[in-house]
C-alpha positions as CSV (number, residue, x, y, z in Angstrom):
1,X,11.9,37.7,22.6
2,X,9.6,38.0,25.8
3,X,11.3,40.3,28.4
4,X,10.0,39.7,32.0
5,X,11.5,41.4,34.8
6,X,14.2,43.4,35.3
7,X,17.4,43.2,38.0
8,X,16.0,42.3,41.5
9,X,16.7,42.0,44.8
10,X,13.3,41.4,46.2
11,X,12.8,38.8,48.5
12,X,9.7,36.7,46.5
13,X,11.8,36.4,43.8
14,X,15.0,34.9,45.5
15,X,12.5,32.7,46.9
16,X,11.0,31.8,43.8
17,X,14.4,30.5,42.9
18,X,14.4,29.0,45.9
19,X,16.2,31.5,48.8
20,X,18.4,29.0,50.4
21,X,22.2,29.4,50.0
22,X,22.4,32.8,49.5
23,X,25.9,34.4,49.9
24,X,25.5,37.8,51.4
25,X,28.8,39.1,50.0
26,X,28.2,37.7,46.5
27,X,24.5,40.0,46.5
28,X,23.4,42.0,43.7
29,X,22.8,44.7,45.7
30,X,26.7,44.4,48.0
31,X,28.8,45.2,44.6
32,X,30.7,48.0,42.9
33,X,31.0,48.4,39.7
34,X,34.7,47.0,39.9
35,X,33.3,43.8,41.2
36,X,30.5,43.4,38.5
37,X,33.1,43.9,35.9
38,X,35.5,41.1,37.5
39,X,35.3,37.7,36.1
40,X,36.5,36.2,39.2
41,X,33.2,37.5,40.8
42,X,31.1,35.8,38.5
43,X,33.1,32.3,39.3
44,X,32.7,32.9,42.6
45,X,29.2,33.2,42.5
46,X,28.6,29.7,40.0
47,X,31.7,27.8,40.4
48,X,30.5,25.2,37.8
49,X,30.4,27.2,35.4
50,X,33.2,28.6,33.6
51,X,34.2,32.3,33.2
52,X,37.0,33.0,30.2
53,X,38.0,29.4,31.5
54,X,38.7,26.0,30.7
55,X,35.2,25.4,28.8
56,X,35.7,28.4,26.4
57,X,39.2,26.5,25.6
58,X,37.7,22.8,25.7
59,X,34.7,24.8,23.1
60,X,37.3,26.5,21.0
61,X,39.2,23.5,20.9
62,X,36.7,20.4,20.5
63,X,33.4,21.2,20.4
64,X,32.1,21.5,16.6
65,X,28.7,23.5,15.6
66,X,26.2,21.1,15.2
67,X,26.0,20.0,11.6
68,X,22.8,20.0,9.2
69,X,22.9,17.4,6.4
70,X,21.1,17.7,3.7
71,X,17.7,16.6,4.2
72,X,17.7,18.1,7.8
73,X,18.7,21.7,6.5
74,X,15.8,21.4,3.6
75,X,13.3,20.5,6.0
76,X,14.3,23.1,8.5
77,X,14.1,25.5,6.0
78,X,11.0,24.2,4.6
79,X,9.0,24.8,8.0
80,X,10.8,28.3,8.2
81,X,9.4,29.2,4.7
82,X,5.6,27.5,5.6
83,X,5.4,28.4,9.2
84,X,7.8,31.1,10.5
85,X,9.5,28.7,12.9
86,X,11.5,24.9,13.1
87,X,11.9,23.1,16.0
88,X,15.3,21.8,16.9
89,X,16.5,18.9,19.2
90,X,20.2,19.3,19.8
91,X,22.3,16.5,21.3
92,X,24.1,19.1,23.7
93,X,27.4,18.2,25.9
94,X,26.6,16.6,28.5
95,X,25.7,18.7,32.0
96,X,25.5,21.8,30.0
97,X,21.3,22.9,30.0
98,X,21.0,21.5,33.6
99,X,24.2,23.6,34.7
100,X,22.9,26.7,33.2
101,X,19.4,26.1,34.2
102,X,21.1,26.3,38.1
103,X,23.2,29.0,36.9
104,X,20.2,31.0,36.4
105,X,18.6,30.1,39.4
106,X,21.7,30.6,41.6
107,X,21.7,34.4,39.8
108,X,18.3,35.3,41.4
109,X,18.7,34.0,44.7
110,X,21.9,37.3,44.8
111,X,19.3,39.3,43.3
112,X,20.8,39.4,39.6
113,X,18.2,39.0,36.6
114,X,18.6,35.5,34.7
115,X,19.9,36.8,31.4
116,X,23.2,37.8,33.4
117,X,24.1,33.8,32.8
118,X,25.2,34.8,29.5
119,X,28.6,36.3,31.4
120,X,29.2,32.3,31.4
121,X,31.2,30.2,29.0
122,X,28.5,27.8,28.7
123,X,25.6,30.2,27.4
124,X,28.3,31.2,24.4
125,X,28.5,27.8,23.7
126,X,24.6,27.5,22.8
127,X,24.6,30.2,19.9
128,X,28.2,29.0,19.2
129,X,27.0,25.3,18.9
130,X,23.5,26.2,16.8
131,X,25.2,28.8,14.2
132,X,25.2,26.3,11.1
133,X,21.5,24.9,11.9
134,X,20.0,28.4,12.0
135,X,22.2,29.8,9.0
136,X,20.4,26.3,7.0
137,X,17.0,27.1,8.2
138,X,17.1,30.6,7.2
139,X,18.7,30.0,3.9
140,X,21.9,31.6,4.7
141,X,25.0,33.0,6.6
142,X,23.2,34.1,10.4
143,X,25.5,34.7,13.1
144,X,25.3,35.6,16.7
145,X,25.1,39.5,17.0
146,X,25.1,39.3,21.1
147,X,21.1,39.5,21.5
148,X,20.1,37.4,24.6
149,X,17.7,37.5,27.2
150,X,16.7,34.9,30.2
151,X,13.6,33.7,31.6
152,X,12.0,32.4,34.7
153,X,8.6,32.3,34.6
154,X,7.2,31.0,38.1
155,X,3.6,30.0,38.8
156,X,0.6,32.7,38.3
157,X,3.7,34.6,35.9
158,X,3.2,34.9,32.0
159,X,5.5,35.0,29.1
160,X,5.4,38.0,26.9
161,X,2.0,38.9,25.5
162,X,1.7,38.4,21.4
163,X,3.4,40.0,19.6
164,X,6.2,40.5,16.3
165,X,9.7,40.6,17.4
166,X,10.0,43.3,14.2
167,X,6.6,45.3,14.0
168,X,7.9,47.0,11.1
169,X,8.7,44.3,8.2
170,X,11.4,45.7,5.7
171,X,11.5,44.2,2.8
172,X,15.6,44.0,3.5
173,X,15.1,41.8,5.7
174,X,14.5,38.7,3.8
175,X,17.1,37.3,1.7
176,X,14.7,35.6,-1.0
177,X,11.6,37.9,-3.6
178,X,9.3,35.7,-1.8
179,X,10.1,36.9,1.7
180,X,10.6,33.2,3.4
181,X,13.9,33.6,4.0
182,X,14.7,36.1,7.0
183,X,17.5,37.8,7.9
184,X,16.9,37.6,11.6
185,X,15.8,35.4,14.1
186,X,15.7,34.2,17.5
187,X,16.5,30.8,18.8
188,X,14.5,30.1,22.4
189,X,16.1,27.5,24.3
190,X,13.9,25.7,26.9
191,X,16.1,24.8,30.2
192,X,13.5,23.4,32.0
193,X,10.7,21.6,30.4
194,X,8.5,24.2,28.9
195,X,4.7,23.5,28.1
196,X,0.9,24.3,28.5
197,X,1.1,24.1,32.3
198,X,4.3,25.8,33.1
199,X,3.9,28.5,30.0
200,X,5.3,27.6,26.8
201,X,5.6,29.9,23.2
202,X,2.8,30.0,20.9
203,X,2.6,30.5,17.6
204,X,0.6,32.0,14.5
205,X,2.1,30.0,11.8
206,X,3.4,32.5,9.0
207,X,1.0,30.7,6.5
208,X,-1.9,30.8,8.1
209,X,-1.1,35.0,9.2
210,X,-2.9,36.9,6.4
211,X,-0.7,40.4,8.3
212,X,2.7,38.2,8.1
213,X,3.9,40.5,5.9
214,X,1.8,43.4,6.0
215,X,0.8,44.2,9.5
216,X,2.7,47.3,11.5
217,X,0.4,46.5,14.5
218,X,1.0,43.8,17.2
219,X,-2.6,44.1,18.5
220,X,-4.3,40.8,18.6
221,X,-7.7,42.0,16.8
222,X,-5.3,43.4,14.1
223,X,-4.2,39.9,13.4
224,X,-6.8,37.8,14.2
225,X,-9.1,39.3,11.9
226,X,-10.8,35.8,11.0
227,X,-12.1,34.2,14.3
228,X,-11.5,31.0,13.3
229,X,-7.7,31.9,12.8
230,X,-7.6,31.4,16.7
231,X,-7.9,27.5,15.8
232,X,-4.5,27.7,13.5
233,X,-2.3,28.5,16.4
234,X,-0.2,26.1,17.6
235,X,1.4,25.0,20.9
236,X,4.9,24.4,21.1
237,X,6.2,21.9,24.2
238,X,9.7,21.8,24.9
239,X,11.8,19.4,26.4
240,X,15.0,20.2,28.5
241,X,17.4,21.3,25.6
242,X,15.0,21.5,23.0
243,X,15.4,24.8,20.6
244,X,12.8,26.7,18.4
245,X,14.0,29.0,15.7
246,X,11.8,32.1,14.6
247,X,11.7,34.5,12.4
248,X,11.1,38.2,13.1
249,X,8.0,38.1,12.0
250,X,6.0,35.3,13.2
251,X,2.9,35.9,15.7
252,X,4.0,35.1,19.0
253,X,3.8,34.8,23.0
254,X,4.6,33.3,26.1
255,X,1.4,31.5,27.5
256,X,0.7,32.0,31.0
257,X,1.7,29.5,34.1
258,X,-1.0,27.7,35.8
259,X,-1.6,25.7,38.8
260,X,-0.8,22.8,37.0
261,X,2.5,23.5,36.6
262,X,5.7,21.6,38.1
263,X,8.0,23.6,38.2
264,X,9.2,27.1,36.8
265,X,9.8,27.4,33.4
266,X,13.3,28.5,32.7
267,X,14.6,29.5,29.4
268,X,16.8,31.4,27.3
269,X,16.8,33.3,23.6
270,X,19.6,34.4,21.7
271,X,19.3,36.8,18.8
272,X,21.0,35.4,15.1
273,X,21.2,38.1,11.9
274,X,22.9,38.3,9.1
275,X,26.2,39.8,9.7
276,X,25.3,42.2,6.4
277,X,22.2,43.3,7.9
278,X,22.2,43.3,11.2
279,X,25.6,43.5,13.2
280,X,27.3,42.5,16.1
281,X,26.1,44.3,18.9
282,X,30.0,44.6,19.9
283,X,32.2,46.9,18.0
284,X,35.2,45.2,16.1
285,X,37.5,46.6,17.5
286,X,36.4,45.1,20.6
287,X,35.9,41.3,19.6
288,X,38.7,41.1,16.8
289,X,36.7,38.6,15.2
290,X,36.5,36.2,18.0
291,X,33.0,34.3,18.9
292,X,34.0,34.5,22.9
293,X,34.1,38.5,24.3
294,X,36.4,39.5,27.7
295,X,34.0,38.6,30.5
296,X,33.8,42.4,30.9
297,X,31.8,42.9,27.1
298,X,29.5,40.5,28.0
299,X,28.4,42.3,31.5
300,X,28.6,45.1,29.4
301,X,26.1,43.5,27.2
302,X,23.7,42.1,29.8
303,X,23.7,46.0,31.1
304,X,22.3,47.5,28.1
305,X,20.1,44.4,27.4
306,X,18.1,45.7,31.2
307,X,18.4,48.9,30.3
308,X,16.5,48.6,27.2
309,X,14.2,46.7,27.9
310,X,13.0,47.8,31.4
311,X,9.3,49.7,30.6
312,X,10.1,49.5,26.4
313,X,6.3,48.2,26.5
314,X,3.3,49.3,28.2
315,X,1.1,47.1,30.1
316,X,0.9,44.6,33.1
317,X,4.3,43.3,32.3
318,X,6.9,45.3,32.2
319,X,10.8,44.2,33.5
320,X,9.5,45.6,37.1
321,X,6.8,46.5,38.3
322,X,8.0,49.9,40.0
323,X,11.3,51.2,38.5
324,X,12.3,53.3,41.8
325,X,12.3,49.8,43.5
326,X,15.5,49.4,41.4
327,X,17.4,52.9,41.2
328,X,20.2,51.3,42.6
329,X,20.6,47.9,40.9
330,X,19.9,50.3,37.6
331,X,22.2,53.3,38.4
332,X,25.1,50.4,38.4
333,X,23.9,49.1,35.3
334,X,24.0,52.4,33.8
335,X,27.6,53.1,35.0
336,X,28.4,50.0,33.6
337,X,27.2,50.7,30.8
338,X,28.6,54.1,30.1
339,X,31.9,52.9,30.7
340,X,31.6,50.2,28.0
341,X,30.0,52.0,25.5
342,X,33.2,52.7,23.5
343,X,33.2,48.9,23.1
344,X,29.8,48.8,21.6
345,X,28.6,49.1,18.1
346,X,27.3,52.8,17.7
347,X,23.8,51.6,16.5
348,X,23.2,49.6,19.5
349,X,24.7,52.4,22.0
350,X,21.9,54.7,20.1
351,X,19.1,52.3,20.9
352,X,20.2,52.0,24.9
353,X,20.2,55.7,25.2
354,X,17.1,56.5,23.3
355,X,15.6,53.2,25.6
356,X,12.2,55.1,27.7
357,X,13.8,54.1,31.1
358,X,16.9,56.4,30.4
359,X,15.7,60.3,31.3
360,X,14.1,59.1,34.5
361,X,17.1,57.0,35.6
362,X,20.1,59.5,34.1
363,X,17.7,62.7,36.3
364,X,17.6,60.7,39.5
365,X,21.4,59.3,38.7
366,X,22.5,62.8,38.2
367,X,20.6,64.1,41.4
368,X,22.2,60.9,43.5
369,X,25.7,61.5,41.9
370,X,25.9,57.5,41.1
371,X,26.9,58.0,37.6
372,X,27.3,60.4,34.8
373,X,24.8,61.6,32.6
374,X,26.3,61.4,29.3
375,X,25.1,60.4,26.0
């Protein structure tokens, strides 16, 4: 995935979104935790969505994962195996990428980072509706184990530089002796249109990357080895709706926006594993086996997702530029988080604490008295 920015309640990027109808009392920056944890908030603030609603019903109820027959599974599979990645074009319901795509938007204008649309019924419904087409691509059972982040890329912004999603490739994490078949993955859904002008993901195909399966090091000289490997990368455009599935290994990045560009380009990714290898990032107890979590889990979730990656990498483009422009918007985050954590898995509730962001925000928390300091 390719982390941007962080939580924000700076004026160029509500404007980016476009400033107008901003609700002062619905403002990142005007809530308490009690509010952030309360669905009814969140439908306030995109009543077209749906919050533990009537679409989680109508999607429990009617809408089936999209099916993969036979020929469409091998050859999804086939381009995992030859090139890291598929391409996918779903027949969604209708209204739901353009209602999302507003969702996202209407979340920055009140100062809220765009991977908090995944408190809505609608986002659940993307890695809810794609489960069977990535499990056939990948060769096997992959579910949804609650990894997501949003994008708005804006002109003169970038995607994430290149890199592997998974520096470090396990030989566990394949399901096949030949190493085709992984055990995680990432489907990117474009919900704008999302190519060359308006930055778009590029990719090293897996069987043109000599360091596929070898390489620790997400430099680009350490891949690119071969200059004329630069002439086996490929572009791939998006329409509105249009998925690509990865592997955890394939050579990626977010190209840059340009002048060229239309509009933004808006997108989200959600992380699938193997239930086996990878879990849930929920605990069981907290889910009981249900696909849809309380509204509460999944603000939960979007918490820990800021707080780990806000700084995880060095270099022009981090979450946010300046963390102490933030305290505030992260000190809530952090509450949140604390008081979740019970609901978590204990693996991922590890990884948010040891996340580089946390002994400068839990010092200045602690000094502020905004939250506890525990973990």
């Amino acid at each position: 995935m390719d982390p941007h920015y962080l939580v924000s309640a700076a004026a160029p990027r509500a404007a980016a979104a476009g400033g107008d109808g901003v609700d002062p009392s619905l403002l990142c920056r005007n809530q308490s935790i009690t509010t952030i944890m309360d669905a009814e908030y969140w439908a306030r603030l995109c009543p077209w969505l749906s919050v533990e609603g009537d679409t989680m019903l109508e999607i429990y109820d009617e809408w089936e994962p999209f099916g993969v027959g036979g020929s469409d599974g091998d050859g999804y599979r086939e381009r995992m195996e030859r090139d890291g990645y598929f391409v996918v074009k779903p027949s969604w319901p209708e209204g739901l990428v353009e209602g999302l795509k507003k969702g996202m938007k209407q979340l920055m204008r009140h100062g809220w980072h765009p991977t908090f649309i995944s408190v809505y019924d609608e986002a659940w419904a993307i890695p809810y509706l794609m489960k069977e087409v990535v499990s056939e691509g990948c060769g096997g059972e992959m579910g949804f184990n609650d990894d997501w982040l949003g994008y708005f890329i804006d002109h003169g912004e970038a995607g994430m530089p290149p890199h592997r999603d998974h520096p470090v490739d396990a030989p566990s994490s394949w399901r096949d002796e030949a190493q085709t078949q992984p055990r995680i993955a990432t489907a990117w859904v474009a919900l704008s249109q999302a190519d060359a002008t308006n930055s778009c993901l590029y990719f090293l195909p897996a069987g043109k990357d000599e360091k596929y399966h070898t390489s620790e090091s997400e430099a680009a000289p350490d891949v690119f080895t071969n200059p004329y490997t630069f002439q086996d990368v490929v572009c791939v455009p998006l329409r509105p709706g249009e998925v690509v599935v990865f592997s955890h290994r394939v050579y990626h990045w977010g190209s840059a926006s340009t002048p060229q560009a239309a509009e933004p380009r808006v997108s989200v990714a959600f992380g699938f594993s193997d239930p086996e290898f990878k879990p849930r990032y929920l605990s069981e107890d907290a889910v009981g086996g249900a696909f849809f979590p309380a509204a509460a889990h999944r603000v939960a979730l979007c918490a820990a997702q800021m707080l780990i990656y806000n700084k995880r990498h060095a270099g022009p483009w981090p979450l946010t530029s300046n963390i102490t422009d933030d305290l505030e918007s992260l000190a809530r985050l952090l509450a949140v988080f604390e008081l979740m954590a019970p609901e978590l898995h204990a693996r991922y509730v590890k990884t948010v604490w040891d996340s580089p962001v946390m002994p400068m925000l839990k010092e200045v928390a602690g000094r502020t008295g905004r939250v506890g300091t525990a973990g």
